[in-house]
gemmi code that builds the backbone of each chain (N, CA, C; Angstrom):
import gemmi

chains = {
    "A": [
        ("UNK", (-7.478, 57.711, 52.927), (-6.432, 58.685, 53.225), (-6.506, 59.089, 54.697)),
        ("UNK", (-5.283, 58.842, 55.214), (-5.401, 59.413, 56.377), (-4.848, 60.739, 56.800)),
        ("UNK", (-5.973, 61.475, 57.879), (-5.710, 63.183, 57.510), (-4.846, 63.272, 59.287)),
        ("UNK", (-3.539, 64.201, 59.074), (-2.857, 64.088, 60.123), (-2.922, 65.629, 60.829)),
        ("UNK", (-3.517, 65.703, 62.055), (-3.802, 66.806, 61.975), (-3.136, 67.532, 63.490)),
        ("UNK", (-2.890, 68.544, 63.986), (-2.224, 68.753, 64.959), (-2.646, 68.697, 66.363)),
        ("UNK", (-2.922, 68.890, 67.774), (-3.354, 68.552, 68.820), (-4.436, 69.655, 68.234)),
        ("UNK", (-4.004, 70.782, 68.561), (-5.168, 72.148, 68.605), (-6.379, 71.853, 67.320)),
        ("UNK", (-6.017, 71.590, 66.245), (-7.000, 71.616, 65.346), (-7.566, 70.343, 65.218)),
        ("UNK", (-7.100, 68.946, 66.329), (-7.943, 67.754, 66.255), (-8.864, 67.944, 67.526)),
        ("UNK", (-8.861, 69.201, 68.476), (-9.608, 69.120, 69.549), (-11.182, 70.124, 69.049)),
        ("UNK", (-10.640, 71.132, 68.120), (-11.455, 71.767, 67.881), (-12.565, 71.247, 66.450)),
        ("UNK", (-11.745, 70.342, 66.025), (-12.760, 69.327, 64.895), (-13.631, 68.733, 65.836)),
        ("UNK", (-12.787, 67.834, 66.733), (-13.824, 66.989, 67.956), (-14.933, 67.564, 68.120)),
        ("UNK", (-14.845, 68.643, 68.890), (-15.205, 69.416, 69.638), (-16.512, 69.638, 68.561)),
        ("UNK", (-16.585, 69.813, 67.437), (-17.404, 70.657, 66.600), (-17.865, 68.911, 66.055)),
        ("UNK", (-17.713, 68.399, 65.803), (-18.153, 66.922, 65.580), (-19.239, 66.305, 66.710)),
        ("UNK", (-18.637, 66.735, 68.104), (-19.644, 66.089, 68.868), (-20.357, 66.641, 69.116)),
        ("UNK", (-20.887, 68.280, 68.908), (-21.990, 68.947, 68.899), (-22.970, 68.528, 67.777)),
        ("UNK", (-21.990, 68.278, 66.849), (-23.120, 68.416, 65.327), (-23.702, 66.686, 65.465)),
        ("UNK", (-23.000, 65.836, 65.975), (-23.312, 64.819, 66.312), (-24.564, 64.646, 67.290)),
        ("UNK", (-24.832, 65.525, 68.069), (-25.708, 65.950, 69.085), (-26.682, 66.102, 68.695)),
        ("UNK", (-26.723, 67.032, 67.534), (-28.014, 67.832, 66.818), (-28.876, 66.804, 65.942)),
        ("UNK", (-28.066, 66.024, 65.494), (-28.508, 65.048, 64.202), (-28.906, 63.832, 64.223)),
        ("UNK", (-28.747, 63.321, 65.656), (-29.087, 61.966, 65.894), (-29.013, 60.768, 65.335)),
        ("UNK", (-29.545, 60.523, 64.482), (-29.211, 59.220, 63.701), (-28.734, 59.346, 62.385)),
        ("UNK", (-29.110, 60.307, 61.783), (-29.047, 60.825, 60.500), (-27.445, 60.896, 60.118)),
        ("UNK", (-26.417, 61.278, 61.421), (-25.200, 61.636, 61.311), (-24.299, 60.416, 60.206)),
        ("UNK", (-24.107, 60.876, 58.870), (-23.199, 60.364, 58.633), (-21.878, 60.087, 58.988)),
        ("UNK", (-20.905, 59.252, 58.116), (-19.678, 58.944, 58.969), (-18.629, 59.960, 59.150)),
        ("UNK", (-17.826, 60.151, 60.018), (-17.307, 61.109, 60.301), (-16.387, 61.734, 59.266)),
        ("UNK", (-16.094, 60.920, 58.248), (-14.849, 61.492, 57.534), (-15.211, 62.446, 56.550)),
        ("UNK", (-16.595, 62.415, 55.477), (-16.534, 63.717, 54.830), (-16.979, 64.737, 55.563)),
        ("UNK", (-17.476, 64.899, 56.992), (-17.551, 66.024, 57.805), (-16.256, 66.826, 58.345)),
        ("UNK", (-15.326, 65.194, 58.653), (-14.076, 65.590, 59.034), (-13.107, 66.975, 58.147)),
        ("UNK", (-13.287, 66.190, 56.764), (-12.718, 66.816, 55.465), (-13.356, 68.098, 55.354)),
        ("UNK", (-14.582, 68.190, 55.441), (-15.554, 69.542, 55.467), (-14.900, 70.751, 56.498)),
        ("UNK", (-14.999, 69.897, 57.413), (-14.479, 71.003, 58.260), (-13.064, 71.663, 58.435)),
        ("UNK", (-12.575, 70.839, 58.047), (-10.643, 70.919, 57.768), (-10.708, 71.980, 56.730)),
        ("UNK", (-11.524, 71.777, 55.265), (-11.071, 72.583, 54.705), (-11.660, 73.696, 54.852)),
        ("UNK", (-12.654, 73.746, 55.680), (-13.580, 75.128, 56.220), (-12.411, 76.213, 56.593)),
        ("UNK", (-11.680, 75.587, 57.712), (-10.979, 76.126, 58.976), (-9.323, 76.473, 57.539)),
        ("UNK", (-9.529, 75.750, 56.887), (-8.145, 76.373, 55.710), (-8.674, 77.612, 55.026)),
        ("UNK", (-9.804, 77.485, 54.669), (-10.262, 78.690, 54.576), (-10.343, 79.915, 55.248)),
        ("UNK", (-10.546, 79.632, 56.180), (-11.129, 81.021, 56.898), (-9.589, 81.347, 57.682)),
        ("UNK", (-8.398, 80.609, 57.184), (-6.919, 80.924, 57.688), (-6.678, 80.372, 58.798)),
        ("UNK", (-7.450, 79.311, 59.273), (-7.024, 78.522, 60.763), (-6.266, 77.746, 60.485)),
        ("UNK", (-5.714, 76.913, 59.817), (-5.332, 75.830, 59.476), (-4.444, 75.982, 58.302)),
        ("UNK", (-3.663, 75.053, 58.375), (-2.445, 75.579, 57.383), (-1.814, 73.637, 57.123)),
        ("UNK", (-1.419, 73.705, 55.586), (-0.926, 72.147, 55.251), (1.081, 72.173, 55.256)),
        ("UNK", (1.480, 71.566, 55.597), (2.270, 71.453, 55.742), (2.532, 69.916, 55.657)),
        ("UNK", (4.722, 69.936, 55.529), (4.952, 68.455, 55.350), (5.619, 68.279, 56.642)),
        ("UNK", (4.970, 67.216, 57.258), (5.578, 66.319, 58.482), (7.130, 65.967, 58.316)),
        ("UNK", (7.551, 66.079, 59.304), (9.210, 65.593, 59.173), (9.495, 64.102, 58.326)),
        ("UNK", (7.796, 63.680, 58.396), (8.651, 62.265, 57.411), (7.943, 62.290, 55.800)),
        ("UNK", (7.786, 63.802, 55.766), (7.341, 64.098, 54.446), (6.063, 64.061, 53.750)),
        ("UNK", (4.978, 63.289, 54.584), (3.507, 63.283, 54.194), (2.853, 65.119, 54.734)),
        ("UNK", (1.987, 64.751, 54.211), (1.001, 65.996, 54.185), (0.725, 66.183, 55.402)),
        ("UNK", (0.814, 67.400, 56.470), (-0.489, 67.138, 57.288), (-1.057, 68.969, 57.629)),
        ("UNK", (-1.551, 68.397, 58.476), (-2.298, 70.278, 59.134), (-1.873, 71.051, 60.478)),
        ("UNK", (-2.096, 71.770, 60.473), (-1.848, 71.920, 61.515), (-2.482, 73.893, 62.267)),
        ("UNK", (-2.956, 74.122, 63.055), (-2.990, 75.611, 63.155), (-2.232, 76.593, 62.764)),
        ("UNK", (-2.789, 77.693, 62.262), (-2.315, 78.417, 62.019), (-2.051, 79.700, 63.588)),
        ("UNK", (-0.625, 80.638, 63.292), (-1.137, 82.102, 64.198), (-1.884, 82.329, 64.709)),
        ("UNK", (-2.842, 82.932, 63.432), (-4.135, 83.294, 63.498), (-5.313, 82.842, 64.897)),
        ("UNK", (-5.209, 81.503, 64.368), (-5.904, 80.179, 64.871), (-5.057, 79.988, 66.577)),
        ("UNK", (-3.687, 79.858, 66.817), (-2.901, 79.868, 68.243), (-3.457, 81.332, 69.025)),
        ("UNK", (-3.641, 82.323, 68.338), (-3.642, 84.023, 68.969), (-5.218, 84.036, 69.533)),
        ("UNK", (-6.097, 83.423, 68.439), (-7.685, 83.261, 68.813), (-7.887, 82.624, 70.053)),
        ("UNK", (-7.445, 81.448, 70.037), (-7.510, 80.078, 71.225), (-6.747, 81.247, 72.348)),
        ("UNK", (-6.085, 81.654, 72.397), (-4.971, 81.954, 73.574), (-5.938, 83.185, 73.889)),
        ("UNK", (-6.480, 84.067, 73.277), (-7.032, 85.052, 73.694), (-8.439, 84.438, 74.672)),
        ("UNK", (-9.322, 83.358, 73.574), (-10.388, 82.933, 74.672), (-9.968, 82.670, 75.717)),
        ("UNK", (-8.879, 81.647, 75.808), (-8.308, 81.104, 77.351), (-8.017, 82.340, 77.870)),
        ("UNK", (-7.431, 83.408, 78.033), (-7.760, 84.636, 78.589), (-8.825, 84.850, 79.439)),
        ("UNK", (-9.512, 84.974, 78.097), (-11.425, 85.564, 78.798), (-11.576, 84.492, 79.790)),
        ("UNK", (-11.864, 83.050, 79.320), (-12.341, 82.321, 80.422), (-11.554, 82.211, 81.850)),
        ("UNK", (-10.731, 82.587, 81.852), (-9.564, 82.393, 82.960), (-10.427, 84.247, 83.483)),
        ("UNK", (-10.274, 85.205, 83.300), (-10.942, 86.477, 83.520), (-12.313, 85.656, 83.949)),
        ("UNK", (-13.340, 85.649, 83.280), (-14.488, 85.107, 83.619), (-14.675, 84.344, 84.818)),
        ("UNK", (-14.092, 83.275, 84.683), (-13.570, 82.799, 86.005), (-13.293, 83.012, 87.073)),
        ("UNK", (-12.280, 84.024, 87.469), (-11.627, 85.013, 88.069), (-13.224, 85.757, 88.812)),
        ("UNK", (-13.456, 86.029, 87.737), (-15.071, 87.032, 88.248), (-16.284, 86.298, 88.760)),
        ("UNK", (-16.375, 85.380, 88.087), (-17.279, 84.280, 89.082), (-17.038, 83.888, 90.981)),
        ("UNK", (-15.486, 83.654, 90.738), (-15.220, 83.315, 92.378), (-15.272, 84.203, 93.033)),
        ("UNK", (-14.953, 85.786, 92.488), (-14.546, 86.946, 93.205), (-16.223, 87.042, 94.046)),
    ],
    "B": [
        ("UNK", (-29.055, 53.546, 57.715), (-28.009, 54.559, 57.068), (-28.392, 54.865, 55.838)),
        ("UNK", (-29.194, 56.010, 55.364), (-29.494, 56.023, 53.663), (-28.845, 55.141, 52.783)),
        ("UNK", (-28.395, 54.486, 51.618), (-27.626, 54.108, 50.466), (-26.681, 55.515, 50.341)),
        ("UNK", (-27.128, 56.335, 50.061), (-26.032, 57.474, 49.061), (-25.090, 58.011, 50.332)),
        ("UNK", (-25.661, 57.932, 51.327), (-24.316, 58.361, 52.595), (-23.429, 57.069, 52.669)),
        ("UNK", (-23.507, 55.950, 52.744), (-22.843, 54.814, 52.972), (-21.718, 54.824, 51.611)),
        ("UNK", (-22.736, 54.881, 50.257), (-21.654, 55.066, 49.181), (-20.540, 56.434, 49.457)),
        ("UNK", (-21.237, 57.682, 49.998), (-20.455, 58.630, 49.983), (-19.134, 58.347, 51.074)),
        ("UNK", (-19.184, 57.695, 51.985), (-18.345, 57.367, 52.588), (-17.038, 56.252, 52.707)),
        ("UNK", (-17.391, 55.917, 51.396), (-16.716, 54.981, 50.765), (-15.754, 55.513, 49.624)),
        ("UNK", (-16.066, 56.621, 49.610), (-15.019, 57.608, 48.162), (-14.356, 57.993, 49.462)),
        ("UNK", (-12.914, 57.560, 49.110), (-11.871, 58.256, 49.003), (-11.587, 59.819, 49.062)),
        ("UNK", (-11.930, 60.227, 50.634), (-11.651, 61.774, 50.510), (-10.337, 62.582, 50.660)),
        ("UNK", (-10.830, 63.659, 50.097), (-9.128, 64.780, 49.839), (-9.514, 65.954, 49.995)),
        ("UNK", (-8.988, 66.875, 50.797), (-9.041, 68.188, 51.082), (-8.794, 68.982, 49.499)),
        ("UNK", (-10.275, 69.532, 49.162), (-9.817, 70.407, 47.811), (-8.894, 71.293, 48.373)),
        ("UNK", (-7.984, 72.324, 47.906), (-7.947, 73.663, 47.854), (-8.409, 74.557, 46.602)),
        ("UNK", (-8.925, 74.924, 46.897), (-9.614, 76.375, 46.297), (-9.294, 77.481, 46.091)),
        ("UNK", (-9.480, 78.538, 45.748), (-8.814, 79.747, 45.444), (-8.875, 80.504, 46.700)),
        ("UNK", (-10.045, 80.421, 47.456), (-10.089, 80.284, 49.035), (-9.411, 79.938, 49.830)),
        ("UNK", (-9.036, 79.064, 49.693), (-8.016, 78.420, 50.096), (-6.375, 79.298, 50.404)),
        ("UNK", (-6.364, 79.347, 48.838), (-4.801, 80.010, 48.267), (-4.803, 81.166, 48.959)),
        ("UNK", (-5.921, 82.024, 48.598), (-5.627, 83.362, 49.230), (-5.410, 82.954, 50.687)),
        ("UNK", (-6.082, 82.161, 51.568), (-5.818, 82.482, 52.772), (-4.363, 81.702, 53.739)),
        ("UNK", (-3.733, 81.323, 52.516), (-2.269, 80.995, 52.750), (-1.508, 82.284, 52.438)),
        ("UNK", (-2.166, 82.938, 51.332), (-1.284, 84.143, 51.291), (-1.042, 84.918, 52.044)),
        ("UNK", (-2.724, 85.108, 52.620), (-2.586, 86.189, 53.710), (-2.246, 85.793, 55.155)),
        ("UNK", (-1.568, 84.460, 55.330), (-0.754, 84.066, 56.274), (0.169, 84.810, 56.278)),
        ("UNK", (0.873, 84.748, 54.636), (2.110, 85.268, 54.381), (2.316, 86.932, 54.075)),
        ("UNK", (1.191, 87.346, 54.248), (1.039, 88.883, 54.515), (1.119, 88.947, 55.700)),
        ("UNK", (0.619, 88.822, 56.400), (0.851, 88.765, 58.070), (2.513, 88.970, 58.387)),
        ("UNK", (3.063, 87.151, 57.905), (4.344, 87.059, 58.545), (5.282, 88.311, 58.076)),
        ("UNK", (5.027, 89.037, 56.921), (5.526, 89.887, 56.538), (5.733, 90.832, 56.834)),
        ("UNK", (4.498, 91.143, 57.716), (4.045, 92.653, 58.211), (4.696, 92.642, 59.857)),
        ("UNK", (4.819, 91.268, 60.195), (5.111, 90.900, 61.471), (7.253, 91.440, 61.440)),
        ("UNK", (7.415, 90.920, 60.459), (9.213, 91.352, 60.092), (8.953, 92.716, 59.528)),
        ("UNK", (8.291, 93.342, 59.404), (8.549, 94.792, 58.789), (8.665, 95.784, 60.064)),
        ("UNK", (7.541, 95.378, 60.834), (7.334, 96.249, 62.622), (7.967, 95.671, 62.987)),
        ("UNK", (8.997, 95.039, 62.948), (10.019, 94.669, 64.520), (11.553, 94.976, 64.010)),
        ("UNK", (12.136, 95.347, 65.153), (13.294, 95.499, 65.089), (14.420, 94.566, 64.867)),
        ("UNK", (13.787, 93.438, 65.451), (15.006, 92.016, 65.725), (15.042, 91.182, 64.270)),
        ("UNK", (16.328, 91.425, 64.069), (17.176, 91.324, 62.427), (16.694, 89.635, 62.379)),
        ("UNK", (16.422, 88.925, 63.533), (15.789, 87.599, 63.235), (14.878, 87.348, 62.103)),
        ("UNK", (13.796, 88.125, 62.310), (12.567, 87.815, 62.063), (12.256, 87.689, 60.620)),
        ("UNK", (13.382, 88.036, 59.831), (12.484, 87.741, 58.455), (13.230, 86.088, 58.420)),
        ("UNK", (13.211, 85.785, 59.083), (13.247, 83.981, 58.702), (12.003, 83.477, 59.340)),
        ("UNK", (10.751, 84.012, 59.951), (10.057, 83.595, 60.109), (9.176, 83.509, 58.991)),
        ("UNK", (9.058, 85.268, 58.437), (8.783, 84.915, 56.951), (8.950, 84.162, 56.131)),
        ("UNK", (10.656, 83.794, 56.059), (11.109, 82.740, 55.122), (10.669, 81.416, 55.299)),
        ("UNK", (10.273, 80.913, 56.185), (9.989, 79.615, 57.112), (8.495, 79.303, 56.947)),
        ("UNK", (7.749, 80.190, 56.375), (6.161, 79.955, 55.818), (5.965, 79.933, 54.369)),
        ("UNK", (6.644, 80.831, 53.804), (7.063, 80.072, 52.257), (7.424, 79.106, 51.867)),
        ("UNK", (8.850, 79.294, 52.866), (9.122, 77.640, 52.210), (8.279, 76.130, 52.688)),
        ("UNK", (8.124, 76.370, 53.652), (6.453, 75.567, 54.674), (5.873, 75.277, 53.388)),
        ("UNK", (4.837, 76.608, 52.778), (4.250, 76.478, 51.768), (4.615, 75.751, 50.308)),
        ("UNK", (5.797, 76.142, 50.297), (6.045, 75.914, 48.730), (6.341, 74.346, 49.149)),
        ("UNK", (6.779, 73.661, 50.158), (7.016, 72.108, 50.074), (6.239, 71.774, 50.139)),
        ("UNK", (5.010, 71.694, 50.132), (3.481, 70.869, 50.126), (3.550, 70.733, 48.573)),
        ("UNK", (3.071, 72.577, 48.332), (2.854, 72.232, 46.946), (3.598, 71.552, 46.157)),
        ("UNK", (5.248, 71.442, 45.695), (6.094, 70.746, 45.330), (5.537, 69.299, 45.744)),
        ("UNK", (5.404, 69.209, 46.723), (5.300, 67.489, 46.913), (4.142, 66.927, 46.630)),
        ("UNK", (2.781, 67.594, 46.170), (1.422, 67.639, 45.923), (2.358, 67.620, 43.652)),
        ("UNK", (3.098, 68.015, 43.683), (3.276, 68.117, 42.296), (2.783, 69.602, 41.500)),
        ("UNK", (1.890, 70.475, 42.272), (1.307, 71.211, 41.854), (1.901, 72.917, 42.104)),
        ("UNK", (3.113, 72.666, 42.415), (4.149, 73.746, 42.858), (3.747, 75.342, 41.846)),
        ("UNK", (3.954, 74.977, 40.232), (3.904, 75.750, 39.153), (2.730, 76.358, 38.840)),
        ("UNK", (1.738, 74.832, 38.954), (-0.135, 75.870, 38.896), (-0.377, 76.464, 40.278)),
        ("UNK", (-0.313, 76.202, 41.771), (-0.720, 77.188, 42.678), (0.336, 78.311, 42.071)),
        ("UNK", (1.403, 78.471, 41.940), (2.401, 79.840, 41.650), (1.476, 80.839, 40.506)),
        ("UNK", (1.469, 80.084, 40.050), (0.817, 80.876, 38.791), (-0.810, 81.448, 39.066)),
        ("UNK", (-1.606, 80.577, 40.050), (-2.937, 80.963, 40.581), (-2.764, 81.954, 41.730)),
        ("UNK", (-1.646, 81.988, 42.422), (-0.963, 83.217, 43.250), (-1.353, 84.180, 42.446)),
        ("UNK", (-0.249, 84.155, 41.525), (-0.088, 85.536, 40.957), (-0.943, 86.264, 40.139)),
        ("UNK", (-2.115, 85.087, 39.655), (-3.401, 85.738, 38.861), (-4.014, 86.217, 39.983)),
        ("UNK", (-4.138, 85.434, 41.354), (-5.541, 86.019, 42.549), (-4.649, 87.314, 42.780)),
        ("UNK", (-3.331, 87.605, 42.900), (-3.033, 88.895, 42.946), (-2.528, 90.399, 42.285)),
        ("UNK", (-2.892, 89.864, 41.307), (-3.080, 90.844, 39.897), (-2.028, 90.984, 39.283)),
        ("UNK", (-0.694, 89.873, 39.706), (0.367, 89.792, 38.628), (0.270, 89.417, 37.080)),
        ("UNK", (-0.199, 90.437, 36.381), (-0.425, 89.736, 35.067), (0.489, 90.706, 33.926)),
        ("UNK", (0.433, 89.674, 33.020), (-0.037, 88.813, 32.527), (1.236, 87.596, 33.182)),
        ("UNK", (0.541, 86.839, 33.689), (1.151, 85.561, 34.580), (2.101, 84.933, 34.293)),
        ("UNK", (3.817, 84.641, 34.132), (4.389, 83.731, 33.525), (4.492, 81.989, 33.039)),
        ("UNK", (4.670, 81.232, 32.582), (4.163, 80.305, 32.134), (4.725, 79.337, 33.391)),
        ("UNK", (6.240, 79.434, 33.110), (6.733, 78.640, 34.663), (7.096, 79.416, 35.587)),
        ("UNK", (6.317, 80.394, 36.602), (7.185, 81.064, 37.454), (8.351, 80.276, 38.650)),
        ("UNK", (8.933, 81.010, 38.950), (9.774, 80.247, 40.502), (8.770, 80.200, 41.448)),
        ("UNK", (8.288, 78.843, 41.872), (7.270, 79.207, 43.006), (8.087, 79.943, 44.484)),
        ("UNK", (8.938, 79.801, 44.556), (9.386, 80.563, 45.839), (9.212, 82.209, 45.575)),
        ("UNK", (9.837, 82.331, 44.626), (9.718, 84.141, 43.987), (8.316, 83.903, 44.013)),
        ("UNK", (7.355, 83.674, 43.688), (5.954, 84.212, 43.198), (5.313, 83.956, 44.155)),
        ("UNK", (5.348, 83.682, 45.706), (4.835, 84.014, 46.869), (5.386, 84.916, 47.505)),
        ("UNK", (6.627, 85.007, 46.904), (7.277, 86.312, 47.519), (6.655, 87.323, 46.943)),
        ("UNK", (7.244, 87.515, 45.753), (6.264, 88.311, 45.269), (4.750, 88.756, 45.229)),
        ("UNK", (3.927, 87.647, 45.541), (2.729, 88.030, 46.129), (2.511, 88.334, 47.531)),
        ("UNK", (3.374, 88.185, 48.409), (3.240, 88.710, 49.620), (3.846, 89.918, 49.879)),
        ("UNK", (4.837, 90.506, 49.403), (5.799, 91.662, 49.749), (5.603, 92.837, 48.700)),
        ("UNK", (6.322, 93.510, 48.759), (6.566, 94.542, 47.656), (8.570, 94.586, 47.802)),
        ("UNK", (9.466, 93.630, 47.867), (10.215, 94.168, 47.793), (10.825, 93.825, 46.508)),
        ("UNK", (12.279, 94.731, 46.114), (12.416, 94.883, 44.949), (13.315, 93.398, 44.795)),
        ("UNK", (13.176, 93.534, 42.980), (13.910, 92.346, 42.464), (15.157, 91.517, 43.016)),
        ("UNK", (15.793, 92.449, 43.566), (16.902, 91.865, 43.749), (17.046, 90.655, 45.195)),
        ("UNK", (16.375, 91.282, 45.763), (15.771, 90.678, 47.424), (15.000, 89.569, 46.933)),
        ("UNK", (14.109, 89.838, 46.227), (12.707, 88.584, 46.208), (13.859, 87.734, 45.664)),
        ("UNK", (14.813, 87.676, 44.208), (15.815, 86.727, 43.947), (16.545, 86.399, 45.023)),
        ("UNK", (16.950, 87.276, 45.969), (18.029, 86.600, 47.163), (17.365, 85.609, 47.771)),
        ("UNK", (15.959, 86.043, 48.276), (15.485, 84.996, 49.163), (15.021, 83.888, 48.451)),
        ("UNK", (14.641, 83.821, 47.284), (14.362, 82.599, 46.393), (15.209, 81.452, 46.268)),
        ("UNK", (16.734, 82.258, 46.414), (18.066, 81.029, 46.039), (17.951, 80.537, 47.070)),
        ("UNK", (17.655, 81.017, 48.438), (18.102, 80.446, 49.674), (17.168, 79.645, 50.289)),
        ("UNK", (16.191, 79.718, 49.429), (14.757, 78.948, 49.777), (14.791, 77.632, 48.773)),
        ("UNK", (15.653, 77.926, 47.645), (16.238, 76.718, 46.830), (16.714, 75.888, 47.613)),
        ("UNK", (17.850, 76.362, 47.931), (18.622, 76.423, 48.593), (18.715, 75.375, 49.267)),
        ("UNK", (17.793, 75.604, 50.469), (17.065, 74.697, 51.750), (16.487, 73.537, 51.175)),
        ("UNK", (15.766, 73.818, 49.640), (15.085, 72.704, 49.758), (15.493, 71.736, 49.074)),
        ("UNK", (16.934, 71.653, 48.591), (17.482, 70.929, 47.912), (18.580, 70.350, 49.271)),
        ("UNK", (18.772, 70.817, 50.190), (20.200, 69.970, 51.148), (19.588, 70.496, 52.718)),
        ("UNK", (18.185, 70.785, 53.111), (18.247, 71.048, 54.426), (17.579, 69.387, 54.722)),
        ("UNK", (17.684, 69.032, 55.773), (17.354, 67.438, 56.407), (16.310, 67.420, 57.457)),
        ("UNK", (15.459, 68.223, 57.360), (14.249, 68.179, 58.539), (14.523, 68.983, 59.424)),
        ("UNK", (15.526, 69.661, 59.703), (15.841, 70.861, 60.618), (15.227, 71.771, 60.108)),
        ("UNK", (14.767, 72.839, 61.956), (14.061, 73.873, 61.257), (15.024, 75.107, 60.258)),
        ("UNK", (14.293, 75.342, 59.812), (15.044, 76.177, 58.553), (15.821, 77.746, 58.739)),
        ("UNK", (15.673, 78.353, 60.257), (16.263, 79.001, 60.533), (17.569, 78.683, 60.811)),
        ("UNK", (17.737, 77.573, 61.622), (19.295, 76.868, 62.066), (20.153, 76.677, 60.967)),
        ("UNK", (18.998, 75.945, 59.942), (20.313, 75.395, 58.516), (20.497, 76.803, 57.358)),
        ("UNK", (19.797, 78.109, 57.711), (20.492, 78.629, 57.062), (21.575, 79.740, 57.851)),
        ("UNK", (21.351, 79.932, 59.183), (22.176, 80.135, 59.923), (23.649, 79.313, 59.600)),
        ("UNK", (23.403, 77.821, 59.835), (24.681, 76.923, 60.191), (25.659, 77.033, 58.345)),
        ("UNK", (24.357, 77.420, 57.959), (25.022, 77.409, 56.383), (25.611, 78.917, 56.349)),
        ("UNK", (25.981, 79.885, 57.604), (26.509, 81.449, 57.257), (25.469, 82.360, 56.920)),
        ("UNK", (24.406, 82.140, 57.093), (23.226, 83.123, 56.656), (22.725, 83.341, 55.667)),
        ("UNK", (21.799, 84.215, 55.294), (21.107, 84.336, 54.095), (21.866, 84.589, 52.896)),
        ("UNK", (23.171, 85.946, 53.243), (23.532, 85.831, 51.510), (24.867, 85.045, 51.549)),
        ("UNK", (25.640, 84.193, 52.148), (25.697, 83.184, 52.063), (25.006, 82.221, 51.111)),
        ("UNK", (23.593, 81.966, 51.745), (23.242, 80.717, 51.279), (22.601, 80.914, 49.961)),
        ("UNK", (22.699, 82.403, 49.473), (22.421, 82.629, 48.226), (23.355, 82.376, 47.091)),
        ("UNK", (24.734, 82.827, 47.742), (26.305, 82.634, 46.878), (25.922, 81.087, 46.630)),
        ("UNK", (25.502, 80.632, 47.707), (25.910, 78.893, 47.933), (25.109, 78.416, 46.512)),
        ("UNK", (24.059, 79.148, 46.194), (22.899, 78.213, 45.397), (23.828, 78.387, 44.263)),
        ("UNK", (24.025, 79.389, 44.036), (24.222, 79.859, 42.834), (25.270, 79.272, 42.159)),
        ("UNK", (26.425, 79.579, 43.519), (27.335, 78.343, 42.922), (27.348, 76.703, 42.394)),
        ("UNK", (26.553, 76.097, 43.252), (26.242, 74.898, 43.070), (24.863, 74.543, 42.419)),
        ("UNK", (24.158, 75.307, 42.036), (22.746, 75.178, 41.295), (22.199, 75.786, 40.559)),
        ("UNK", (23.176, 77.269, 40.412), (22.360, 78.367, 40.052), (22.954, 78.080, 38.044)),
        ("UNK", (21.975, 78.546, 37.396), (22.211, 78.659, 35.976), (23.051, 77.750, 35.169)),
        ("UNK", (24.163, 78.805, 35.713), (25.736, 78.206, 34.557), (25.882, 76.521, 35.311)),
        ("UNK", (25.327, 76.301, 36.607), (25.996, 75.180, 37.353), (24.974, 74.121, 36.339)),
        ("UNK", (23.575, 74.396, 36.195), (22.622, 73.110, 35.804), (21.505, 73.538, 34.839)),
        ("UNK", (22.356, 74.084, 33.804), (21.792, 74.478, 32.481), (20.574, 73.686, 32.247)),
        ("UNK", (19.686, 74.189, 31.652), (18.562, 73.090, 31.493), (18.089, 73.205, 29.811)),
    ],
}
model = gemmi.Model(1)
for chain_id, residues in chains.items():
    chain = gemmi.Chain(chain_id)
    for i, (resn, *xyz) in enumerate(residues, 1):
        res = gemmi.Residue()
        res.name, res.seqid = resn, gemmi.SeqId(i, " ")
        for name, pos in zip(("N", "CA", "C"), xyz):
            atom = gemmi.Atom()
            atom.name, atom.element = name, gemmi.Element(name[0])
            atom.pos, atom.b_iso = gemmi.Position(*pos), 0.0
            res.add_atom(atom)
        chain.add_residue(res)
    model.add_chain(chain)
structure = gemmi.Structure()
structure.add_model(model)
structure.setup_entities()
C-alpha cells in the first residue's frame, strides 16, 4: 500500500526517521512499519488528518493544528535568529 | 536483519484508526466550529462544512461511514446510539450543539455535495449551486425521501 502523504507531514516523518535511524544503527528495520507508526501517531495526537485526493484514493495530510505549530516554530527560529546576529 | 523484522515487513501495512484516532478528528471538528462561532464573516461556517464532509468521504469510501458514525456518537455520549445514523448528522451532531433543524439543513447539503460535486472545493459548488438552503431544497427535491424511497 502506498501511503500518500502531504509536503509538511512527509518532511516531518523524514525528519523523525533519520534521527531514529541515527540512534539504531543496524538494528533499524525497514522503513514502512515505522512509517505507518508514526503516521498514525501524528493522527492521533490531531496532526494529521485522512482525506480523499482529487482522484479519490486515501491520503494525509496536516492538520491546523499541525500548520499553526510549524508556523509558530518558524517564528521563534526566525526571532532566535534575529537575536543571534543582533 | 533478524527473521521476524524481514517477515514483518513483508505484511501489508494499514493505518489502524482507533478510537484515538476518532476523537481526534472530532476535535478537529470542534475547533472548526468554535472557529465559525467567534467570527463574524457569514463565510466561515463552510469551513466547518468542508471538514465533515472531508471526513465523512474517507469514511464512505473506506466503507465504514455507519460504524465510525455510530463510534462518534458512543465516544460522545449520544446514547443510546442509532442503528444506521446519517453519518453527516452524527458528526454534526457530535461536534456542535445546534438544534435539529440546522444539523438536518447542513446534512442535505453535505448529501448534497456528495452525490453531484466533481472535485471542486466545496465552498464554490455550494455557492455556484445558490447556497446552503438552496442546496438543501435541492436535496430534498431530488433525493430527499418521497424522491428515493427505500
Amino acid at each position: 500500500m502506498k501511503f500518500r502523504v502531504d509536503k509538511i507531514l512527509q518532511e516531518l516523518i523524514d525528519e523523525t526517521l533519520d534521527r531514529d535511524h541515527l540512534g539504531r544503527g543496524d538494528e533499524m528495520p525497514g522503513h514502512k512499519p515505522i512509517f505507518v507508526e508514526l503516521l498514525s501517531d501524528l493522527e492521533i495526537a490531531g496532526y494529521a488528518t485522512r482525506y480523499l485526493d482529487l482522484k479519490g484514493r486515501i491520503a494525509w495530510k496536516a492538520t491546523p493544528r499541525l500548520r499553526d505549530l510549524m508556523h509558530d516554530r518558524w517564528l521563534d527560529a526566525v526571532a532566535d535568529f534575529d537575536a543571534d546576529v543582533a | 536483519m533478524p527473521m521476524s523484522l524481514s517477515v514483518l515487513d513483508r505484511v501489508p501495512p494499514s493505518v489502524a484508526f482507533p478510537d484515538q484516532a476518532l476523537e481526534a478528528n472530532l476535535e478537529r471538528l470542534d475547533e472548526e466550529f468554535e472557529i465559525y462561532q467567534t467570527t463574524r464573516n457569514r463565510d466561515a461556517i463552510y469551513r466547518f462544512l468542508e471538514a465533515v464532509f472531508e471526513l465523512i468521504l474517507w469514511w464512505r469510501h473506506e466503507g465504514m461511514a455507519i460504524h465510525y458514525s455510530r463510534r462518534a456518537l458512543w465516544l460522545r455520549g449520544h446514547r443510546p446510539v442509532p442503528k444506521r445514523p446519517e453519518p453527516f448528522a452524527a458528526a454534526i451532531q457530535c461536534t456542535t450543539k445546534v438544534d435539529y433543524k440546522t444539523r438536518s439543513k447542513w446534512s442535505r447539503v453535505l448529501r448534497y455535495a456528495a452525490e453531484y460535486y466533481s472535485g471542486e472545493c466545496l465552498t464554490k459548488f455550494i455557492k455556484r449551486k445558490g447556497g446552503i438552503n438552496r442546496c438543501a431544497a435541492r436535496f430534498t427535491r431530488r433525493l430527499g425521501r418521497t424522491k428515493n424511497p427505500r
